[in-house]
C-alpha positions in Angstrom: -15.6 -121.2 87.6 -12.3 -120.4 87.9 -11.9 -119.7 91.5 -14.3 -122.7 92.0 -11.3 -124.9 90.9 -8.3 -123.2 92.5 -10.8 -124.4 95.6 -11.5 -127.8 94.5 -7.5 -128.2 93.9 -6.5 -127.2 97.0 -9.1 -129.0 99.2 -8.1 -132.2 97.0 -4.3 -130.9 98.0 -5.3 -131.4 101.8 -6.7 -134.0 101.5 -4.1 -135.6 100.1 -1.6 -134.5 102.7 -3.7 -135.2 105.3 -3.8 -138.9 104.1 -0.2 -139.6 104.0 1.4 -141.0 107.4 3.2 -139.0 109.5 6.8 -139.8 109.7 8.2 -141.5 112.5 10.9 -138.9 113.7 8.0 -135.9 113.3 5.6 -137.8 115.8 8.0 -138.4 117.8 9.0 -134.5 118.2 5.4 -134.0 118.7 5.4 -136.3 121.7 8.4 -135.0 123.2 6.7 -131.6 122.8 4.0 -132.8 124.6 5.4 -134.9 127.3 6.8 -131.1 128.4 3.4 -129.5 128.4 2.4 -132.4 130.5 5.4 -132.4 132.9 6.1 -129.9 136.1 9.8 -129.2 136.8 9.8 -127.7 140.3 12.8 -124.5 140.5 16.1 -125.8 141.6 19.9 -126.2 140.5 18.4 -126.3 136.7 15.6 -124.5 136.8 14.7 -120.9 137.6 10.8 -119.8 138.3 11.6 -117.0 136.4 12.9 -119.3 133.4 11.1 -118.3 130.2 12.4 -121.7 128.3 12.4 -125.5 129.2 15.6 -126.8 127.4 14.7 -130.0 125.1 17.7 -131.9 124.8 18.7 -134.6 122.3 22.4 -136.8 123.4 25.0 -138.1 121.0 23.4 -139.0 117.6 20.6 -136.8 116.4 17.8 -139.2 115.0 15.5 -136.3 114.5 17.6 -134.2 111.4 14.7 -131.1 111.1 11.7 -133.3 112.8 12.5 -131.1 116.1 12.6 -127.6 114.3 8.7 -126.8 114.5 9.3 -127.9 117.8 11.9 -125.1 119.1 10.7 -122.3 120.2 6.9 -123.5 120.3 4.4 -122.5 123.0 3.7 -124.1 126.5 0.4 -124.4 128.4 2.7 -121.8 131.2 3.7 -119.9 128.9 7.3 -121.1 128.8 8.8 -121.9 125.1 10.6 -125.2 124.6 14.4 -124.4 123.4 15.7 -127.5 121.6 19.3 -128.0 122.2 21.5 -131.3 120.5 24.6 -132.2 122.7 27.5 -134.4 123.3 28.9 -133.3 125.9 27.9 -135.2 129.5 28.3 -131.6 131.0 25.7 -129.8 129.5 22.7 -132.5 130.7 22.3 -131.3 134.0 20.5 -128.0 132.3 17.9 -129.9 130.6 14.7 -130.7 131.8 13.4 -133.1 129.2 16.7 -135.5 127.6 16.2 -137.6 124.7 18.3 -140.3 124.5 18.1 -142.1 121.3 18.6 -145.9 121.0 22.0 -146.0 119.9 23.2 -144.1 122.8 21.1 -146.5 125.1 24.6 -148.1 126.6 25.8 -144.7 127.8 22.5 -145.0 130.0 24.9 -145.3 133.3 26.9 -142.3 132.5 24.0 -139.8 131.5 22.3 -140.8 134.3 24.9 -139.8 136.8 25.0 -136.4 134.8 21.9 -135.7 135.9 21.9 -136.9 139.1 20.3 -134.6 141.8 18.6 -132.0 139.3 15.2 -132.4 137.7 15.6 -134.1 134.3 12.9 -135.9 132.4 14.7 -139.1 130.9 12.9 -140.0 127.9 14.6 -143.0 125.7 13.2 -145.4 123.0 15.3 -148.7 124.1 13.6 -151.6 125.9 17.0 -151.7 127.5 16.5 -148.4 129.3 13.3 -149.3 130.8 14.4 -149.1 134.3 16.5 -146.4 133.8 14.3 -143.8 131.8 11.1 -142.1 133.1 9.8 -142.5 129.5 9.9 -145.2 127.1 8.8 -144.7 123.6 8.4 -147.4 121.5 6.7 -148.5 117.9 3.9 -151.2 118.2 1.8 -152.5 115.4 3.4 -149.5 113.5 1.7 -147.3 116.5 3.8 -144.9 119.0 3.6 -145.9 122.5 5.1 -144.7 125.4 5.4 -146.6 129.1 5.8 -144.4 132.3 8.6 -145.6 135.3 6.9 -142.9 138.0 9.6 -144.3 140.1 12.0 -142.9 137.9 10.1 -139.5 137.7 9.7 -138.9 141.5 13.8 -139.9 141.5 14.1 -136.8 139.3 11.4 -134.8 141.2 9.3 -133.9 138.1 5.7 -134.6 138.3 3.6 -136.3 135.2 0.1 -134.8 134.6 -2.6 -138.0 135.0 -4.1 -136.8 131.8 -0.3 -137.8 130.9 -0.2 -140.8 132.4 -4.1 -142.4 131.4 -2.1 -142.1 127.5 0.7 -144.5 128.3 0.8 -148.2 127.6 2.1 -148.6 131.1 2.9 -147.3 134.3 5.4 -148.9 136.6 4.9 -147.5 140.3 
């Protein structure tokens, strides 16, 4: 009887958690963790084929606080690790491949850019006003995540996004 409760309790438990939103920072790591496994960097200036981790990088002001920490160090389909790194610095971008810039940092958009210029960086943001400047847009909708593609902004940075990838997003501008 006794073991028949210590079930019951922790299947209501689960249940319970299970129920319970996910917060918005914690879906959003999940996305960024799976915009990488969904992304091919070729090798170049910051990239080695030989390069055991894809650097994650988050610019300026962290939104994420420990949302990002199951995310370091996790698994990729290639058997690469993502290695989550939170700058400032303009000088450190150009070895990322995925950068998160958060929406307060969206009028730096000019300036990051040119840090990157010429290597392989995924530009993911979550302000309308970096639409034409960021590969990926995230953005809440009808208290849903979405995310809109710029492939012109992707070939720019030579990385190629998987179709399974692009058939998710809300759009894709050509």
């Amino acid at each position: 009887m006794r073991h028949t409760v210590t079930v019951l309790g922790a299947a209501l438990c689960m249940a319970t958690a299970m129920a319970q939103p996910v917060p918005e920072m914690v879906m959003k790591a999940t996305y960024l963790y799976n915009f990488m496994r969904y992304v091919d960097w070729p090798s170049g200036r910051n990239l080695a084929a030989s390069d055991a981790k894809l650097k994650l990088c988050v610019y300026g002001e962290d939104p994420f606080g420990q949302a990002l920490a199951p995310v370091d160090g996790k698994l990729l389909g290639d058997g690469r690790t993502v290695s989550v790194v939170r700058t400032r610095s303009l000088a450190n971008l150009a070895d990322c491949q995925l950068l998160y810039v958060a929406d307060a940092e969206a009028a730096n958009m000019p300036k990051l850019l040119d840090a990157v210029k010429g290597v392989s960086v995924l530009v993911v943001a979550e302000s309308p006003l970096a639409r034409g400047d960021a590969a990926i847009v995230l953005s809440v909708q009808q208290n849903k995540l979405v995310f809109d593609v710029n492939l012109r902004r992707a070939k720019a940075a030579e990385v190629r996004i998987s179709s399974k990838l692009l058939q998710l997003a809300r759009s894709v501008e050509h």
